[in-house]
DRENRO-585850 format. One record per atom (N, C-alpha, C): x, y, z; residue in three letters. Coordinates in pm, whole numbers, padded with zeros to 5 digits, always signed. Each point is the difference from the previous one (the first is absolute). Layout:
residues N
XYZALA;...
***
This chain:
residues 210
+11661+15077+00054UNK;+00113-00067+00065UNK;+00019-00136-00066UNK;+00127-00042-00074UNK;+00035-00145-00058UNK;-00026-00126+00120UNK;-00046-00071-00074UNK;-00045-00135+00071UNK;+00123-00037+00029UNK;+00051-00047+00123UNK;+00116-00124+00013UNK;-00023-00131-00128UNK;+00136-00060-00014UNK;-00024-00062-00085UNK;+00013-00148+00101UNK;-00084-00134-00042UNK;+00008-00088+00090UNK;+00151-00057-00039UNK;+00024-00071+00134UNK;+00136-00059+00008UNK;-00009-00144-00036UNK;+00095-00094+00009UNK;-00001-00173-00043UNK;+00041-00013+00153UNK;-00006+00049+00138UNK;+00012-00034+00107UNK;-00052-00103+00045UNK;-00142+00006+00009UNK;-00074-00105+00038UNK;+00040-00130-00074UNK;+00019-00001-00100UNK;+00048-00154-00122UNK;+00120-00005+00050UNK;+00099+00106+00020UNK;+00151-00085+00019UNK;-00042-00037+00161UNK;-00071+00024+00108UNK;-00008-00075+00114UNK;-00094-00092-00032UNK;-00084-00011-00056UNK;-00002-00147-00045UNK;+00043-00042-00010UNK;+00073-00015-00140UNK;+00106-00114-00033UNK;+00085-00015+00095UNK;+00067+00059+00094UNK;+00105+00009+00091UNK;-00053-00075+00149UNK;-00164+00011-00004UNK;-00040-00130+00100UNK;-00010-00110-00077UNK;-00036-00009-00108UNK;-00015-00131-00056UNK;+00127-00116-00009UNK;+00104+00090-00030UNK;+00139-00069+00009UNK;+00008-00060+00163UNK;-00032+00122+00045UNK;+00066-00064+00173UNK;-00056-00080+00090UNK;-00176-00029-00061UNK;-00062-00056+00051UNK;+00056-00140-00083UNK;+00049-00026-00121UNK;+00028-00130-00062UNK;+00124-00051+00091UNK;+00085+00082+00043UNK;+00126+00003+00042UNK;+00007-00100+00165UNK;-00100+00063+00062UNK;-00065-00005+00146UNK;-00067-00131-00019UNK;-00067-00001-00089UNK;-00056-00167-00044UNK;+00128-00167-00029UNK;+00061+00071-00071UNK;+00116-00085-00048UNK;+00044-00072+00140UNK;+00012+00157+00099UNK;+00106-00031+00097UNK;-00096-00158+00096UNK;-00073+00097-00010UNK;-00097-00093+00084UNK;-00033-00152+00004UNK;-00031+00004-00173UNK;+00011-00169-00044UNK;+00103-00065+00032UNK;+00139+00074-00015UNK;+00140-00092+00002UNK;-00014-00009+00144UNK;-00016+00058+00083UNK;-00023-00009+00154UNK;-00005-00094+00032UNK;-00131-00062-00089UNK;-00105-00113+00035UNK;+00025-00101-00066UNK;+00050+00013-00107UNK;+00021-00134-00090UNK;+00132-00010-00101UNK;+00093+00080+00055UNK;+00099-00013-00078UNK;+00012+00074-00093UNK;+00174+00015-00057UNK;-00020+00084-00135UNK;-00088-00073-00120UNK;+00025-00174-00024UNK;-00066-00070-00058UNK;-00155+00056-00022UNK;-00069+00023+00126UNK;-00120-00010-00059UNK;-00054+00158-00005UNK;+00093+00080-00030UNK;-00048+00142-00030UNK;-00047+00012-00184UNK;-00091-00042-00022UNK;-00052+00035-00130UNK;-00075+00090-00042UNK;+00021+00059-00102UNK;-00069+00154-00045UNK;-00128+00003+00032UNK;-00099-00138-00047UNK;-00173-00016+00040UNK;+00037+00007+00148UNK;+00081-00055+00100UNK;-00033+00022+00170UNK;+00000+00151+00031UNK;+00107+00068-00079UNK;+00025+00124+00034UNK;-00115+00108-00047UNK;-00071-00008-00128UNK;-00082+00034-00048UNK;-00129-00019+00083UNK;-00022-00140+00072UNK;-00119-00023+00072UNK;-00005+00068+00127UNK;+00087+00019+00114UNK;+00069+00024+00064UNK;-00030+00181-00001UNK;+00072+00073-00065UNK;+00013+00150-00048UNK;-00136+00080-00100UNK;-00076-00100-00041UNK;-00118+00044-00105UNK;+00043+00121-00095UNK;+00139-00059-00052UNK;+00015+00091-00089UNK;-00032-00049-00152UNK;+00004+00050-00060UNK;-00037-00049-00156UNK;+00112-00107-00081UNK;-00019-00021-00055UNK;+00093-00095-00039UNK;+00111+00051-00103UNK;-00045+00105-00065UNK;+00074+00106-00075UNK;+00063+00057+00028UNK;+00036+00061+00181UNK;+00050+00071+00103UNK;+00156-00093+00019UNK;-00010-00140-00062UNK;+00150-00051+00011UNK;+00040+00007-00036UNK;-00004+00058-00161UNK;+00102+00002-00066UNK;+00030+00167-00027UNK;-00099+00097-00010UNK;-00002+00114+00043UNK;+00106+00029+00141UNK;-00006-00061+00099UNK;+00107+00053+00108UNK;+00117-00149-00004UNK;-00015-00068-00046UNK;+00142-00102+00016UNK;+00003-00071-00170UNK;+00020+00064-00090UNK;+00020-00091-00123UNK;+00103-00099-00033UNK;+00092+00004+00162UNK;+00056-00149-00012UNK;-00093-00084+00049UNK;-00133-00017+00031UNK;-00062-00087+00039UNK;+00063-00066+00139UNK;-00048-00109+00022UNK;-00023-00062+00130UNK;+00185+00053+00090UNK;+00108-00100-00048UNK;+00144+00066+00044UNK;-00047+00173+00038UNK;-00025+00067-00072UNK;-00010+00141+00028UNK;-00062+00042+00145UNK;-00125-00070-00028UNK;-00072+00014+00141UNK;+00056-00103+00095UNK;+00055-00138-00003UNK;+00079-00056+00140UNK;+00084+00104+00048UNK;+00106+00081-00077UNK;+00111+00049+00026UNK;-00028+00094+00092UNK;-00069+00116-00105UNK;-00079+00106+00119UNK;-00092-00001+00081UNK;-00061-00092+00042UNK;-00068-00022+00104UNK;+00091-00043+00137UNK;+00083-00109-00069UNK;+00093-00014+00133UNK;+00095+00120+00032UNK;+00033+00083-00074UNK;+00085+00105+00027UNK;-00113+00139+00057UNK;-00112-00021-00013UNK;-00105+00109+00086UNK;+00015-00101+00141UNK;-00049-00077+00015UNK;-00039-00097+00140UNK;+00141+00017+00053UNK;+00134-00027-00035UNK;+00114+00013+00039UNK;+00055+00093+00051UNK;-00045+00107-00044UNK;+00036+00155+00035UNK;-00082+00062+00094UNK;-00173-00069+00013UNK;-00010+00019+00121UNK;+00019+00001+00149UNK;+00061-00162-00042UNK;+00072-00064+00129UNK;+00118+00125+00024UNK;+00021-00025-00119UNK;+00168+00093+00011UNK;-00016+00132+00104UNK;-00104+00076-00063UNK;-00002+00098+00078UNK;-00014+00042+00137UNK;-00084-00126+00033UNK;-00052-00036+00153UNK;+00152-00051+00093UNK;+00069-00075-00055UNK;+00138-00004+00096UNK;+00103+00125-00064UNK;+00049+00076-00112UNK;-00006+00104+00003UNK;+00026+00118+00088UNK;-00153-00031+00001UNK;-00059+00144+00135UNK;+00048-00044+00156UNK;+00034-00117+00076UNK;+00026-00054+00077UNK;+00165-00001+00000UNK;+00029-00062-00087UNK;+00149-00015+00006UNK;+00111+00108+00127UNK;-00002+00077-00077UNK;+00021+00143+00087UNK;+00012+00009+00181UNK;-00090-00090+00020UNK;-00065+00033+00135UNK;+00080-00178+00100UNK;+00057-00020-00114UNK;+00108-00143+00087UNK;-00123-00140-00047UNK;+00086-00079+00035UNK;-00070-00153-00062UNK;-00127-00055+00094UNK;-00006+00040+00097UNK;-00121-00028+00095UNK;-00092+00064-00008UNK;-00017+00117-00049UNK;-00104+00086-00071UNK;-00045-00062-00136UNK;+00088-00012-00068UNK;-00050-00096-00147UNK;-00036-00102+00023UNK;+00080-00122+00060UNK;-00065-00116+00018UNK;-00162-00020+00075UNK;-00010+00117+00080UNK;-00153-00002+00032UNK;-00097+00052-00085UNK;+00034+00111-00105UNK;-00046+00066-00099UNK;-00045-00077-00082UNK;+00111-00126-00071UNK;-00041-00064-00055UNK;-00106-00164-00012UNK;+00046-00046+00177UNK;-00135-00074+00010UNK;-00086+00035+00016UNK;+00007+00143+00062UNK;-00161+00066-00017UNK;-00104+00025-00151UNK;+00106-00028-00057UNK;-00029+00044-00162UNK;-00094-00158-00021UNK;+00034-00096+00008UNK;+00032-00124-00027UNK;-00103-00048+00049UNK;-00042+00018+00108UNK;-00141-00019+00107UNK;-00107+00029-00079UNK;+00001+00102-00024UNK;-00112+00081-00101UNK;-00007-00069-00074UNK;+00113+00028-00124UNK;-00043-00064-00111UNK;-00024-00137+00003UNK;+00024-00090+00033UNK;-00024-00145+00105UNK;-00142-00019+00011UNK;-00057+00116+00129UNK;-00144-00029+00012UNK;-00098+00089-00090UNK;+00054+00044-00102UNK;-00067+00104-00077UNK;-00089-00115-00108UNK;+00131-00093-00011UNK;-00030-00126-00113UNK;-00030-00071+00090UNK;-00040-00064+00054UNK;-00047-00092+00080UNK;+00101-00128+00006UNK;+00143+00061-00008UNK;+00071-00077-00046UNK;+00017-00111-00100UNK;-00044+00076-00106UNK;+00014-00033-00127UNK;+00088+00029-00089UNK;+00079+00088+00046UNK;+00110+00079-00099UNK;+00083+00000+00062UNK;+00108+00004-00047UNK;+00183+00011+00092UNK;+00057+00097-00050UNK;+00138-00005-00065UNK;+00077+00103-00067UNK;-00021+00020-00092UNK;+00010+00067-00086UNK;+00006-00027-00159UNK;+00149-00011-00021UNK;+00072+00094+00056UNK;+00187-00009-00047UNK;+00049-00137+00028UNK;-00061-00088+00108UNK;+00050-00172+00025UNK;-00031-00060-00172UNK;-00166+00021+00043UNK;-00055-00088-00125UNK;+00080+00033-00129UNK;+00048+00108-00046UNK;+00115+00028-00112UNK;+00101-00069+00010UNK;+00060+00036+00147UNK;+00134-00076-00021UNK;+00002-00175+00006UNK;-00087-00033+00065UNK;+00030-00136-00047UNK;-00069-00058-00105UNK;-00052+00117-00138UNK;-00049-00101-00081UNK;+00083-00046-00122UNK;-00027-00037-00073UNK;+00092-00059-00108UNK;+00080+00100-00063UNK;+00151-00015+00003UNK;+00097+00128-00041UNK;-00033-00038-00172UNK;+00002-00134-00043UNK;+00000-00018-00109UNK;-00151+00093-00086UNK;-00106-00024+00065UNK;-00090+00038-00113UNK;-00108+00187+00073UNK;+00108+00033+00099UNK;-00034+00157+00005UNK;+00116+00019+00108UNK;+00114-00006-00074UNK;+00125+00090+00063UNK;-00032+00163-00012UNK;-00079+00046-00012UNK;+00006+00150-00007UNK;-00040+00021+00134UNK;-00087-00098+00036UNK;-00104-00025+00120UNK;+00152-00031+00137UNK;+00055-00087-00015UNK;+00102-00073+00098UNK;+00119+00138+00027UNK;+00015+00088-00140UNK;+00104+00100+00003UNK;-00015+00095+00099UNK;-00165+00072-00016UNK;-00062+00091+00037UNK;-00031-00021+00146UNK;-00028-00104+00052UNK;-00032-00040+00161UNK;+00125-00048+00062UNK;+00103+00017-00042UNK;+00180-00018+00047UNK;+00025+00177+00038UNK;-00070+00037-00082UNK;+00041+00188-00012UNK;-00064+00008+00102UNK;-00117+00008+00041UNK;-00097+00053+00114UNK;+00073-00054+00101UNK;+00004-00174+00027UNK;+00053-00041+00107UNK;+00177+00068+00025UNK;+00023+00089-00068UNK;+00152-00009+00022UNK;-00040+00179+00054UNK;-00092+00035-00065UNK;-00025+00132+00109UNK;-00064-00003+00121UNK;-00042-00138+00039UNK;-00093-00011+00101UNK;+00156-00002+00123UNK;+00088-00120-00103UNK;+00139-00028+00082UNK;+00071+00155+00069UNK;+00027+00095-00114UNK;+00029+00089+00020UNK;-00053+00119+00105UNK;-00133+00013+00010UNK;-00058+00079+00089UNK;-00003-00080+00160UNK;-00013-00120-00011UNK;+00030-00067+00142UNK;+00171+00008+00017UNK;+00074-00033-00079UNK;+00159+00080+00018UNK;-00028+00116+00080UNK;-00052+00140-00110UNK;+00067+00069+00104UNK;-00091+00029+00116UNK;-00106-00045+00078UNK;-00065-00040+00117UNK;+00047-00045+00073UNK;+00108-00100-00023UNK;+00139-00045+00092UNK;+00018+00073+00078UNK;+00094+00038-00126UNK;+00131+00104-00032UNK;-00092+00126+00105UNK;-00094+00018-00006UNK;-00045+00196+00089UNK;-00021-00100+00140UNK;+00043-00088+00029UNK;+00002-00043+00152UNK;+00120-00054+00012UNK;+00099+00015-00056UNK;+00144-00002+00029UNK;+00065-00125-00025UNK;-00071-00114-00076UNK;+00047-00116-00044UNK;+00136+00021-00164UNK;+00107-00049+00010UNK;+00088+00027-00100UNK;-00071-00022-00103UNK;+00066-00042-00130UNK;-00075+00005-00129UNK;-00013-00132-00021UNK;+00071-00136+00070UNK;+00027-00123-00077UNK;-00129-00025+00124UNK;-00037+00021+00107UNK;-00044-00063+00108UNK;-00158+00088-00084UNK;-00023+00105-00028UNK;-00115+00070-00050UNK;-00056-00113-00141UNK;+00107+00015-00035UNK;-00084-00109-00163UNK;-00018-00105+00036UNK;+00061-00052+00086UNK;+00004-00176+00066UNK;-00143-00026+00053UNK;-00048+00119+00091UNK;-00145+00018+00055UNK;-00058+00020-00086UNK;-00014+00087-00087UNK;-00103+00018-00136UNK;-00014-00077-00050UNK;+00078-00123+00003UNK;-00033-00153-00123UNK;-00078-00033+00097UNK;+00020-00019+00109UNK;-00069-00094+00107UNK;-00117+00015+00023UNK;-00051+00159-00017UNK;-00103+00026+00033UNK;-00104+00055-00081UNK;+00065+00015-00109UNK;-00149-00067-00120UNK;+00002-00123-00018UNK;+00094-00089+00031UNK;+00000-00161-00042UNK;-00115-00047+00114UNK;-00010+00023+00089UNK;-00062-00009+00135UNK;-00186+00046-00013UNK;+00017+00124-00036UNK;-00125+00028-00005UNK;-00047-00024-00181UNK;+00030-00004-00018UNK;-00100-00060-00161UNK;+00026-00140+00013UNK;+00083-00085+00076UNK;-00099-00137+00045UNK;-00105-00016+00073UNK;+00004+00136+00100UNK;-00130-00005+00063UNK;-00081+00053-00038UNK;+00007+00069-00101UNK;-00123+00007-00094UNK;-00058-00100-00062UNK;+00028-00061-00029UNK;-00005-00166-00056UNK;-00086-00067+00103UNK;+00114-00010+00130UNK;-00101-00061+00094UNK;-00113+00058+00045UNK;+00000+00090-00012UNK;-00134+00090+00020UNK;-00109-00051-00054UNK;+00021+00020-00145UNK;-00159-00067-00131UNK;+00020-00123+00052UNK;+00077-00100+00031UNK;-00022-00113+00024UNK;-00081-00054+00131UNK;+00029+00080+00122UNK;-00081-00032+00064UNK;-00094+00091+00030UNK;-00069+00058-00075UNK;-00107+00161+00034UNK;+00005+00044+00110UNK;+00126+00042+00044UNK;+00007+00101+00122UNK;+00183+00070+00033UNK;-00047+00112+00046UNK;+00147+00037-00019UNK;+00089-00012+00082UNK;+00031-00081+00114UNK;+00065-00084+00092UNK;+00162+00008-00053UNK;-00003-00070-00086UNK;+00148+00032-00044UNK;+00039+00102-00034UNK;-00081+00068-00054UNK;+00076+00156-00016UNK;+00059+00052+00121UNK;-00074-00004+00106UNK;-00001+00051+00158UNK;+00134-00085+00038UNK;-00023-00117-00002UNK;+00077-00056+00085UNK;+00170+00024-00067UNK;+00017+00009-00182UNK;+00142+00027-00037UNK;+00021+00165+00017UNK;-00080+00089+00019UNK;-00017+00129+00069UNK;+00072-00018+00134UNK;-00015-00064+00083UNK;+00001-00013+00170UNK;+00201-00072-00018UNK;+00021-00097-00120UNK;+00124-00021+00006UNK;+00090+00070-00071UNK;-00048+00109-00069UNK;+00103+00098-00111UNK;+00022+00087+00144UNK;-00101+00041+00068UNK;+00059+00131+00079UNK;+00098-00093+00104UNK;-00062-00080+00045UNK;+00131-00108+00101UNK;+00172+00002-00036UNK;-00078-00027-00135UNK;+00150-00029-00073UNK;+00067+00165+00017UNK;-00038+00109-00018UNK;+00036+00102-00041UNK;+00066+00039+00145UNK;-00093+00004+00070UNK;+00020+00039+00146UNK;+00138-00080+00059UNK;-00019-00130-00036UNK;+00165-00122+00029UNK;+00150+00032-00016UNK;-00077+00084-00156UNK;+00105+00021-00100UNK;+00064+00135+00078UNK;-00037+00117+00012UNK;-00027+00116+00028UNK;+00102-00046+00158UNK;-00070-00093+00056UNK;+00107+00016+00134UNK;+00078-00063-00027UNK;+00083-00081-00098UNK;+00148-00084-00010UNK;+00081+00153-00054UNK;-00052+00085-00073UNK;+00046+00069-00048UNK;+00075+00079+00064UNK;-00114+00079+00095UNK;+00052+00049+00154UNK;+00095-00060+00124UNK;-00009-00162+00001UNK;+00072-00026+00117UNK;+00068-00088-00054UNK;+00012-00057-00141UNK;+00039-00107-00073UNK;-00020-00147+00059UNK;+00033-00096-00056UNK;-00048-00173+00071UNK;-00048-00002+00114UNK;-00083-00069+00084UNK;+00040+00059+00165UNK;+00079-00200+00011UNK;+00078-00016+00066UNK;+00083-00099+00002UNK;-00046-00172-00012UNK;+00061-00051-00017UNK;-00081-00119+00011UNK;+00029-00125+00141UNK;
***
């Protein structure tokens, strides 16, 4: 009976953790210290991958790995409101500080967004970085749109809330690492549904008079 012949399986899942573990690293550093201080040795120290493994999976070097790392970390988020969206904006908005909690006390509040830390860093010396975290945030906009929109808010009053309410909670992410505890998350949680619930009855009974 012919021997099976061995496969390159095991090596291509290697290499295919090695990338994602660099990827997962990246995200992590920028978390913590900005896109600024994501450097190939942090990411390398960080991931214990070889040092040969960077240019092997990103031979644009460092840009290569900012880009896709924030676009893995980004798409996670993504997926998590996503999956929520669907189910109306009070389901997501809890979905997502629940998300936020975690990752919050996972780091000991040491890490925040990575898609903030992109967008506000220098357009001049990694616009690929500022381009790419406008894209995420504009699907983050979009999936809280239509979360509105499946609880019966029009389209101008749905996007109007979606600015508000990532503007709202990724400051309180902010305030969060700043004061090590997640208080503000809770407490702009406790005023998005207020607001929603306010909103929700003008809609129904319109102004009530003054």
């Amino acid at each position: 009976m012919p021997t099976a012949k061995p496969t390159n399986n095991a090596a291509t899942t290697k290499r295919t953790n090695t990338r994602k573990k660099m990827l997962v690293s990246a995200a992590q550093v920028m978390r913590e210290r900005g896109a600024a201080g994501v450097t190939i040795d942090a990411v390398l120290a960080r991931s214990g991958a070889p040092r040969g493994s960077v240019y092997y999976h990103f031979p644009e070097g460092r840009n290569q790995i900012l880009t896709e790392a924030l676009r893995y970390a980004g798409d996670a988020i993504t997926a998590t409101i996503d999956d929520a969206a669907d189910r109306g904006a009070k389901f997501l908005l809890r979905d997502f500080v629940e998300l936020w909690e975690r990752l919050l006390a996972d780091s000991d509040f040491n890490a925040g967004c990575p898609v903030v830390a992109a967008a506000i860093g220098s357009a001049t010396d990694e616009p690929q970085l500022t381009a790419e975290a406008g894209q995420i945030l504009g699907r983050w906009r979009t999936a809280l749109s239509r979360a509105f929109l499946a609880d019966g808010f029009d389209e101008s009053e749905a996007a109007s809330l979606a600015v508000m309410s990532i503007a709202a909670l990724e400051g309180a992410v902010v305030l969060c690492r700043s004061t090590r505890n997640t208080g503000p998350l809770r407490d702009i949680h406790s005023q998005l549904q207020f607001l929603i619930k306010a909103r929700e009855f003008v809609r129904r009974n319109g102004m009530p008079n003054q």
